[in-house]
C-alpha positions in Angstrom: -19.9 -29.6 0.0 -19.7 -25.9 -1.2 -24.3 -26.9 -1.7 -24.2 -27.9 2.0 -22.6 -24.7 3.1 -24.7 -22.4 1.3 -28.0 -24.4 2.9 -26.6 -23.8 6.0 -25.7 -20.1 5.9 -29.6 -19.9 4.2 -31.2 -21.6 7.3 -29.3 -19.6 10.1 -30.2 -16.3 11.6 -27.5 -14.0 10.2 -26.8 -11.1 11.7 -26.2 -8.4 8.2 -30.0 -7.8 6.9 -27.8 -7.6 3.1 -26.6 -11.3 3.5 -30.4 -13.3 3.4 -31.4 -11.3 0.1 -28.6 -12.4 -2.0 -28.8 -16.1 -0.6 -31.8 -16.4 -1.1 -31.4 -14.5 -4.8 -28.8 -17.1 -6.1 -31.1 -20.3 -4.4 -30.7 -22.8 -7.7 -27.9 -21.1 -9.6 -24.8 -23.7 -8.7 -22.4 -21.3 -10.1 -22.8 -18.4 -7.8 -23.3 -20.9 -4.6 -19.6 -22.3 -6.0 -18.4 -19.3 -7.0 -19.6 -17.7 -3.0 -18.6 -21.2 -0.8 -16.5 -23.5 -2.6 -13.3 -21.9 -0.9 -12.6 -19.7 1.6 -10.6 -16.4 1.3 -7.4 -16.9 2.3 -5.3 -15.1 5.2 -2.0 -14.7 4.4 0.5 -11.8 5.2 -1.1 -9.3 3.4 -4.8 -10.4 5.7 -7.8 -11.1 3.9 -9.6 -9.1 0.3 -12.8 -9.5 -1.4 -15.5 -8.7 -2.6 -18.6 -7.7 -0.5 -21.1 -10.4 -0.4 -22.3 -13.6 1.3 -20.4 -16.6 1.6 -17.2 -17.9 3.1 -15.2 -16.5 -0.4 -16.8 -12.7 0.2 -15.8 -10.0 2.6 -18.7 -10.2 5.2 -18.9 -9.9 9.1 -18.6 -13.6 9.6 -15.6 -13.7 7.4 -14.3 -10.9 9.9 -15.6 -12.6 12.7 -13.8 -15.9 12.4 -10.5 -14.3 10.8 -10.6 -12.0 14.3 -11.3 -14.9 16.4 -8.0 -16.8 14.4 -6.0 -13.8 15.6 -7.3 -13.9 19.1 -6.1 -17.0 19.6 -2.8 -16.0 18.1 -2.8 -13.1 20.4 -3.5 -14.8 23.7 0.0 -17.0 23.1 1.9 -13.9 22.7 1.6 -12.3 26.8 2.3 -8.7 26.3 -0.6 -6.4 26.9 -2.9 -8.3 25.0 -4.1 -5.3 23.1 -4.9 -4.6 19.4 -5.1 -1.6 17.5 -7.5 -0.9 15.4 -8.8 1.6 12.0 -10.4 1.5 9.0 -10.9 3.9 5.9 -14.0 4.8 3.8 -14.9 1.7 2.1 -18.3 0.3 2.0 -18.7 -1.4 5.5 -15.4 -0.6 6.4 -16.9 0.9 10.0 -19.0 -2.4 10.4 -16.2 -5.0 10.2 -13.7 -2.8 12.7 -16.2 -2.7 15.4 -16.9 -6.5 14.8 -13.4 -7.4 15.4 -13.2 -5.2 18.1 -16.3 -7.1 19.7 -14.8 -10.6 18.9 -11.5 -9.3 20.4 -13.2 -8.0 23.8 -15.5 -11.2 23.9 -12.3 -12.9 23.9 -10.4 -10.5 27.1 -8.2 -8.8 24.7 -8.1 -4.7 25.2 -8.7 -3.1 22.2 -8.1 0.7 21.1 -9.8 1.7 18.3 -10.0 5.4 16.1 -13.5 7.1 16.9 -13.4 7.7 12.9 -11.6 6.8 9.7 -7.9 6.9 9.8 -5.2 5.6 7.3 -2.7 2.5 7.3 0.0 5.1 8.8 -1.9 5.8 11.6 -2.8 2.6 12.5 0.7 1.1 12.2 1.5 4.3 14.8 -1.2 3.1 17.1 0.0 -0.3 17.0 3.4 0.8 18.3 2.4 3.8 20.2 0.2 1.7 23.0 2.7 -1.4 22.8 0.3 -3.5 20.7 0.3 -7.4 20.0 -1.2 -7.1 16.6 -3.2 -4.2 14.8 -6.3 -4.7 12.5 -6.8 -2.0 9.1 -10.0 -2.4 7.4 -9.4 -1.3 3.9 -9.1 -2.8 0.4 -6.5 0.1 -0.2 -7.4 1.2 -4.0 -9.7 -2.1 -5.1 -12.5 -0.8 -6.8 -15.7 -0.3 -4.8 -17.1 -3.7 -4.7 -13.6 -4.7 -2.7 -13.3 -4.9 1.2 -10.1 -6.4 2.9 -8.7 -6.8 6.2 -5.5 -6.0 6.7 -3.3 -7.7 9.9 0.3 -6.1 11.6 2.6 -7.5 14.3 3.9 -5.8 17.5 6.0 -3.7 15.2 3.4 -1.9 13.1 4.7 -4.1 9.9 2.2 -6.2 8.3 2.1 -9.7 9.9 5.5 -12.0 9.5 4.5 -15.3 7.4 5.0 -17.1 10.6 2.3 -15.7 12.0 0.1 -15.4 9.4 0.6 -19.4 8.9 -0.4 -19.4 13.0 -3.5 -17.1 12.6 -4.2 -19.1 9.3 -4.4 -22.4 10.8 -6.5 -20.8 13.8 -9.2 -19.7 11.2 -9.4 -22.8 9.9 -9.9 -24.7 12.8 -13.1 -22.1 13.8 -16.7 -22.3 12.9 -18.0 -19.6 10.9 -21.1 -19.4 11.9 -21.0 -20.6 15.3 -17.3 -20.8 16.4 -16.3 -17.5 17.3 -16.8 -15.9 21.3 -18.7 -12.1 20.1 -20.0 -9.4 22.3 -21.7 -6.0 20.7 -19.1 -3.1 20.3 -21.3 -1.4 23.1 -21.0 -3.9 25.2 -16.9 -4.2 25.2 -17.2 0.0 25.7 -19.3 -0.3 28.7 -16.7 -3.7 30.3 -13.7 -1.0 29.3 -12.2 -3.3 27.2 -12.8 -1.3 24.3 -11.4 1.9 24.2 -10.9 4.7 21.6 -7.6 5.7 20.6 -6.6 9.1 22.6 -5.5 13.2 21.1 -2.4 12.2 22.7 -1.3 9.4 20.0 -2.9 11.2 17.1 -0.9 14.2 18.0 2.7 12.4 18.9 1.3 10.9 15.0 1.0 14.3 13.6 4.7 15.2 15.2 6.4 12.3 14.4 5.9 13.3 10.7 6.5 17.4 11.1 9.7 16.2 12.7 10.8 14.9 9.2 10.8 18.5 7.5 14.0 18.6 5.5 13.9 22.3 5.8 11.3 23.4 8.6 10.0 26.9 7.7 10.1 27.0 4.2 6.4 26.2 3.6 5.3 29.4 5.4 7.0 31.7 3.1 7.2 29.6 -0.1 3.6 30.9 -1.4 2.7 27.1 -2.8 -1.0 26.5 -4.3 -1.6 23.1 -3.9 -4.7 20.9 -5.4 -5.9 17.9 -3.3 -7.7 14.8 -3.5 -8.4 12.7 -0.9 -9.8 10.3 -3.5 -13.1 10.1 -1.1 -11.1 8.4 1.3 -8.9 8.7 4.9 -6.4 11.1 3.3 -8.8 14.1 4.4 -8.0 14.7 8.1 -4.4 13.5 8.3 -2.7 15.3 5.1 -4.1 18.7 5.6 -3.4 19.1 9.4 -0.2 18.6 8.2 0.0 20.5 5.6 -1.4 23.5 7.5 0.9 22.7 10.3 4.0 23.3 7.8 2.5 26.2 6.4 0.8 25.3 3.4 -2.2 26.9 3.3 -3.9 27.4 -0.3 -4.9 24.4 -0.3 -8.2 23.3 -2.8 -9.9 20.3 -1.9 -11.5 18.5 -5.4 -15.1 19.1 -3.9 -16.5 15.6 -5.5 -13.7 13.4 -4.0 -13.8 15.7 -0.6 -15.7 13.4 1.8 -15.9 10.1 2.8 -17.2 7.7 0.1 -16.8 4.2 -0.5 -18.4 3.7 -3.5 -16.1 6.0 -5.3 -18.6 7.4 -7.4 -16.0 9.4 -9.1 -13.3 7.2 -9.9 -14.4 3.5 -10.3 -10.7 2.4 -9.4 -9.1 4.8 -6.9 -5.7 4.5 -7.5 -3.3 7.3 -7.7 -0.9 5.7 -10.1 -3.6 5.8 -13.0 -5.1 8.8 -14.9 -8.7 8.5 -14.4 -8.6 9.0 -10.8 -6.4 12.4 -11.0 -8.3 13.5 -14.0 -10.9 15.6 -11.5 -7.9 16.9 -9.9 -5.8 18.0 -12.7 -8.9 19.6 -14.6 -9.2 21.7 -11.0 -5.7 22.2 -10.9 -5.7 23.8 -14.5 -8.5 26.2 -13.8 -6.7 27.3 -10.0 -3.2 27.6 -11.8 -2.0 25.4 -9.2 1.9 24.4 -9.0 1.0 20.7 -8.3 -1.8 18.2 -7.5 -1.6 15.5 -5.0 -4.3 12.4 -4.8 -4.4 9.9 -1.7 -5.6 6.8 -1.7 -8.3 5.4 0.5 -6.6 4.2 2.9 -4.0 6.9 2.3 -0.9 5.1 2.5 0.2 6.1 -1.5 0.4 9.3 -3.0 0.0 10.2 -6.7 0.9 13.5 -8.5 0.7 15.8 -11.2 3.6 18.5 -11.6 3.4 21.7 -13.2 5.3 22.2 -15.9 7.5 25.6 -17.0 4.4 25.4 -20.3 1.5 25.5 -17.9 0.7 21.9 -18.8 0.6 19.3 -16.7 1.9 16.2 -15.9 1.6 12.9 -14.2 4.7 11.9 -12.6 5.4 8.2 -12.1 5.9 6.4 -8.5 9.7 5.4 -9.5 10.2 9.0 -10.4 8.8 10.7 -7.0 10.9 8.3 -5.1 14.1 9.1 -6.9 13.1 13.2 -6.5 12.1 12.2 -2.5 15.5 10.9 -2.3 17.6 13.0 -4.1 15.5 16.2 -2.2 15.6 14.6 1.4 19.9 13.5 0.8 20.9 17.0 -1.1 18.6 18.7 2.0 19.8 17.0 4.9 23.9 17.3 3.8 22.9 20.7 3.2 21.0 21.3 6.9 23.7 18.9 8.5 20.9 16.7 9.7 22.4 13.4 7.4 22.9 11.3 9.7 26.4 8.8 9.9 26.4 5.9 7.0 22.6 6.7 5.9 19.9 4.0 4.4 17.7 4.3 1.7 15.6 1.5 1.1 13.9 0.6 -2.2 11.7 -3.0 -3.7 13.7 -4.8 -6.0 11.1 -4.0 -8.8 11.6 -0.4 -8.1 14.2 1.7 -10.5 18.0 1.5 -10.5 18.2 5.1 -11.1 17.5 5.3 -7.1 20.9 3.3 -7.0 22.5 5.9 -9.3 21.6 9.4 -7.0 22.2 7.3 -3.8 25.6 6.4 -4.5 26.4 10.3 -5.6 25.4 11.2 -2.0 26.9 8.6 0.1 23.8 6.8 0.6 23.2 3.1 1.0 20.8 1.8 -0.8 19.2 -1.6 -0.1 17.0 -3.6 -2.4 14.6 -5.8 -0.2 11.1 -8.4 -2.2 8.4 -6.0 -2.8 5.8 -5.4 -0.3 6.6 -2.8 2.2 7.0 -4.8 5.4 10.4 -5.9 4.1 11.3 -2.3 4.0 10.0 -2.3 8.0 12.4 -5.5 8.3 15.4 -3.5 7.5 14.3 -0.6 10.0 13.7 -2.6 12.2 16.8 -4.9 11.8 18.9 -1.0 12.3 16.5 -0.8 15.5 18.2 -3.8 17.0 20.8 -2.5 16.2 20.6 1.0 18.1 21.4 2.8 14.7 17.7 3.7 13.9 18.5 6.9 13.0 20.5 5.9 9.7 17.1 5.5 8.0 16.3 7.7 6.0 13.8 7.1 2.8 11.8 3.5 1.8 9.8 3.8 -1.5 8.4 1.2 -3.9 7.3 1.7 -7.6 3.6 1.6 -6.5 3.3 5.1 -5.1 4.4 4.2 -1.4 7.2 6.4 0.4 8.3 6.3 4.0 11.0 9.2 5.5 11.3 8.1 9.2 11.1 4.9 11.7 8.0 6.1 13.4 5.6 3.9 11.6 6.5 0.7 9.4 4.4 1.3 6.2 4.2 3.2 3.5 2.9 6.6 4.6 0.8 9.2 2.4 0.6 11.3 5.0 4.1 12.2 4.9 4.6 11.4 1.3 2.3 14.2 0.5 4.2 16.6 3.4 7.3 15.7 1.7 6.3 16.1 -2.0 4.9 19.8 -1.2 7.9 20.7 0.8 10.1 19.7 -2.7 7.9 21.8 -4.2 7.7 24.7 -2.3 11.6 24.4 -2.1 12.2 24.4 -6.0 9.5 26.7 -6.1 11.4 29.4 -4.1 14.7 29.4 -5.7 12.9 29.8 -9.6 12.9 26.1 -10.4 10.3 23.3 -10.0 10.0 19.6 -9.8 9.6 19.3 -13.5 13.0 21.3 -14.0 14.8 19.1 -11.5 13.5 16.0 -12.9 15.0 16.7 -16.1 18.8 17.5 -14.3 18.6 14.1 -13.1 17.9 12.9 -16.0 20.5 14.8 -17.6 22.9 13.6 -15.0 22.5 10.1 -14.6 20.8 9.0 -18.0 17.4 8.5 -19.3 15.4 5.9 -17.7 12.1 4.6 -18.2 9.8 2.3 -16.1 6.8 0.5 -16.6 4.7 -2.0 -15.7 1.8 -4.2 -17.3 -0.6 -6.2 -15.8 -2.5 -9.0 -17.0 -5.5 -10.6 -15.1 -7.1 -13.9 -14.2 -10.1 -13.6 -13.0 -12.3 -16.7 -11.5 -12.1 -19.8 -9.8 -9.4 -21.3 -12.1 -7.1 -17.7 -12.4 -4.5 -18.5 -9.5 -4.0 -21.9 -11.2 -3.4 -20.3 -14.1 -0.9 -17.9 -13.2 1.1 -20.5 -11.1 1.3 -22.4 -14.7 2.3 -19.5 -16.5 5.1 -18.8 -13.5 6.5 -22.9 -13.5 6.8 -22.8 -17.5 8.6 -19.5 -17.1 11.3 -21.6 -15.0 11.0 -24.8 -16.2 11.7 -23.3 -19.6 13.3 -19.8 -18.9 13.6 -17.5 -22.3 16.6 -17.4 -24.4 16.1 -14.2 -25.0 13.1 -11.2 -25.3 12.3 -9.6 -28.3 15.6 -10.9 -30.3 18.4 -9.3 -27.2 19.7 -12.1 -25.2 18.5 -12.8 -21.7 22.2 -13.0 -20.4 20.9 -13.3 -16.8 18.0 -15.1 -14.9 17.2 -14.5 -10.9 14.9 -16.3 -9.5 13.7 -15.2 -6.1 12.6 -18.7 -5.0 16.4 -18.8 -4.7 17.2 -17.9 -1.7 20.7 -19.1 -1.6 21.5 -17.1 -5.1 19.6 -13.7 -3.8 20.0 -13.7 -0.2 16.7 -12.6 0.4 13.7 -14.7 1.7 12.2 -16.7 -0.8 9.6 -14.9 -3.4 7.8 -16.1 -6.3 9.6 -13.2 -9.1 11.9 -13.9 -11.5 14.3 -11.3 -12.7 15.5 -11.4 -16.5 19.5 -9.1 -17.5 19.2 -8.5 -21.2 22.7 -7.7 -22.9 21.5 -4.4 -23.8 21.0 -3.3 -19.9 17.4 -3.5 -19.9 15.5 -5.7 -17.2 12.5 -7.5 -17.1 10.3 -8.5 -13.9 7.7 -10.9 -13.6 5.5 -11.3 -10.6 2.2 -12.2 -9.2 0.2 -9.9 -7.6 -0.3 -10.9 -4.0 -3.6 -9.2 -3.4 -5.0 -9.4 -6.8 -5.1 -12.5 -9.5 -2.9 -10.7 -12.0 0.6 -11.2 -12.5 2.5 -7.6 -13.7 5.6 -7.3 -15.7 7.9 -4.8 -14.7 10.0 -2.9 -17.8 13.0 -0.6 -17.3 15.1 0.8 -20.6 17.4 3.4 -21.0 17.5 5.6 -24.1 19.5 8.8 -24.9 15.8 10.0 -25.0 12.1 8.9 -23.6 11.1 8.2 -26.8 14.3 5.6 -27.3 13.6 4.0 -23.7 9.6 3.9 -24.5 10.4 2.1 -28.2 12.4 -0.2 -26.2 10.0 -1.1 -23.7 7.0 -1.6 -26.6 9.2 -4.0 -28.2 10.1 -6.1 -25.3 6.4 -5.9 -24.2 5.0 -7.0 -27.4 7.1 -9.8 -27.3 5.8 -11.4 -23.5 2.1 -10.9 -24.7 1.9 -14.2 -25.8 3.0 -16.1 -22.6 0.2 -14.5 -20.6 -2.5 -15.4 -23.0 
């Protein structure tokens, strides 16, 4: 079957001069034409990721094409303005496959309102909302290396699409031709029939506003004297954080000159992802020579934020996602009682594999704090569920572990935008009364106990990878540990429960040992690796870090 495909993308006319080359390159070699057509990417809730390439399992513009035509048909049952949003980031392509859904979208009478250059998640989810959108389309991978490409799909609401609908659009996709099954007009031709129209100053500004609004304490930045070091990793970061940032006041900003500009093949940082070192190493060696209080690195599609704190020694150091969220919340609840801007019975929201010391500095300030599955639409479930409920307002922090932080109900994703407003406003703010983030990192500590958090990964790559991580995830219930490391597992939750947690079902499974530590296993559900999720508690870092070795050490073998 997979033989028959590949013949038949070989013998048509296709469209992307890079697609006949590598056909024609792998003509004879069975395990690349498997490896390229024996399945399909899939759509689920999360849209569509691969790698660039030919073939129906590679990110290509027939890929797009018959995943855009799926969501047309979606779109056309929904009434509404029959309008999509639409933006993309820096990645290789990423232009190419927005304006090829745009032109399968207007070939198919669906309005479309796209950015007239890169823009990040945030903004896209604004749009979406903003012009009363029935879906909303972000070309990105988010921090994939290079080679990656994805397509990312959002409901009415600006969240990422509901598993309803993805199942709906899903089924559509596979019912459509991919070479010759999808209605397509050129991008030109949709601008010319007005169905395809840019998105206007006015939404990128009420964008802009909707995040200055959030100041905890509006003013500061002018007078705080912060020197800031930025990286917009090469990606959508660029434009959005430092109109911001000016807008607030901070000013010394110094852009890392190699990871400035638009570049999707990263050349730089071969994985641009804030939460690791290599791709803040640029930063932090231009942060040490400017003397700068902090550096701050965006993704590509700028919807996390990664930093590195200066510390009272002149060193230093990176500062972990669970840790910024717990200083976001602690900063933005101290600030707001302070102000008198706390609004009645306030929410914080936070992922279940995110830290319980979020739970501890809540509960000091009167905060609730919900747990919700990971992935940060579920955090855009609870807003909106306080939406329905006119009681918007209470909202008033979302992170997750993975570098992702929303203050605000304007958008429904994580937000680097103003993430990276935020962060500088804490700093500026600690920076002014003699202290710094580092300083108030450690009374926390000191307050509520020493916590650590980390998380492995281990990956499984190929054909045969997601079989082998469901495997590894059935044993792991079918024969659940007695305990980790020698400490008794004295509790098991397993999200696929939903009667137990409450929550919709999830493929994670929780593990209580006696000693207070917890354990978290879950699959990736963008990438074939499943990651184990460690937090200990120690009088000191290096008594939580021992602990977490040990229990690591012992759950190697189960992922082999």
């Amino acid at each position: 079957m997979y033989n028959d495909e590949y013949k038949r993308w070989l013998a048509a006319d296709l469209d992307d001069p890079d697609l006949k080359p590598e056909l024609l390159k792998i003509e004879g070699n069975d395990e690349e034409i498997k490896d390229r057509f024996a399945v399909a990417l899939a759509f689920g809730t999360a849209g569509l990721r691969g790698v660039l390439g030919a073939g129906t399992n590679r990110m290509n513009v027939y890929v797009v094409r018959q995943a855009t035509q799926g969501l047309a048909n979606w779109v056309k049952t929904q009434g509404g303005n029959q309008t999509v949003a639409i933006s993309y980031d820096s990645r290789i392509k990423s232009d190419v496959f927005a304006k090829t859904a745009a032109g399968v979208l207007a070939a198919n009478g669906i309005n479309v309102r796209i950015y007239d250059a890169l823009m990040p998640v945030p903004a896209l989810s604004f749009a979406t909302r903003y012009y009363k959108c029935n879906a909303g389309i972000m070309v990105t991978a988010s921090h994939n290396p290079a080679k990656y490409n994805g397509y990312k799909a959002y409901g009415p609401d600006g969240c990422q699409m509901t598993d309803d609908a993805a199942a709906i659009v899903y089924a559509e996709i596979q019912k459509t031709d991919i070479l010759n099954g999808v209605k397509y007009m050129s991008f030109a031709e949709g601008v010319e029939k007005g169905l395809i129209k840019f998105v206007g100053d006015d939404c990128k500004d009420a964008f802009y506003a909707a995040i200055e609004d959030r100041q905890v304490r509006p003013g500061l930045c002018k007078t705080a004297g912060l020197k800031l070091v930025y990286s917009p990793l090469n990606g959508s970061g660029l434009v959005p954080v430092t109109r911001v940032l000016n807008d607030i006041g901070i000013t010394d900003i110094t852009i890392v000159p190699e990871q400035e500009y638009p570049n999707g093949y990263f050349t730089t940082c071969s994985y641009p992802n804030p939460e690791i070192f290599e791709a803040l190493e640029l930063g932090l060696e231009l942060a040490k020579k400017e003397g700068a209080d902090l550096m701050l690195a965006t993704d590509p599609d700028a919807d996390r934020v990664g930093i590195a704190m200066k510390c009272p020694d002149g060193s230093y150091e990176l500062v972990s996602g669970n840790e910024v969220g717990v200083l976001l919340l602690d900063y933005i609840a101290a600030g707001r009682i302070e102000k008198g801007t706390m609004p009645k019975n306030p929410v914080a929201v936070k992922s279940i594999v995110s830290t319980p010391l979020a739970d501890a500095v809540a509960e000091h300030y009167g905060v609730e704090l919900r747990s919700v599955l990971t992935g940060f639409k579920w955090i855009g479930d609870q807003i909106a569920g306080l939406e329905a409920d006119g009681e918007v307002d209470r909202f008033i922090f979302g992170f997750e572990e993975s570098y992702g932080y929303l203050a605000g109900p304007y958008v429904r994703d994580k937000d680097a935008v103003i993430g990276s407003m935020l962060i500088c406003e804490m700093a500026a703010y600690y920076r002014s009364i003699g202290s710094s983030i580092k300083q108030r990192l450690e009374e926390i500590y000191a307050e509520y106990g020493r916590y650590l958090n980390k998380v492995d990964s281990f990956e499984f790559p190929g054909l045969s990878g997601m079989d082998t991580m469901a495997g590894i995830m059935t044993s792991l219930r079918e024969n659940p540990p007695k305990d980790i490391a020698g400490i008794a597992v004295t509790k098991v939750t397993d999200y696929k429960n939903t009667a137990e947690t409450g929550l919709p079902s999830s493929n994670v499974l929780i593990y209580g040992l006696e000693n207070g530590c917890t354990v978290v296993v879950r699959p990736s559900g963008t990438e074939p690796k499943i990651k184990t999720y460690f937090t200990t508690k120690g009088k000191d870092l290096a008594e939580a870090q021992a602990m977490k070795d040990k229990l690591a050490e012992a759950l190697k073998p189960i992922f082999k």
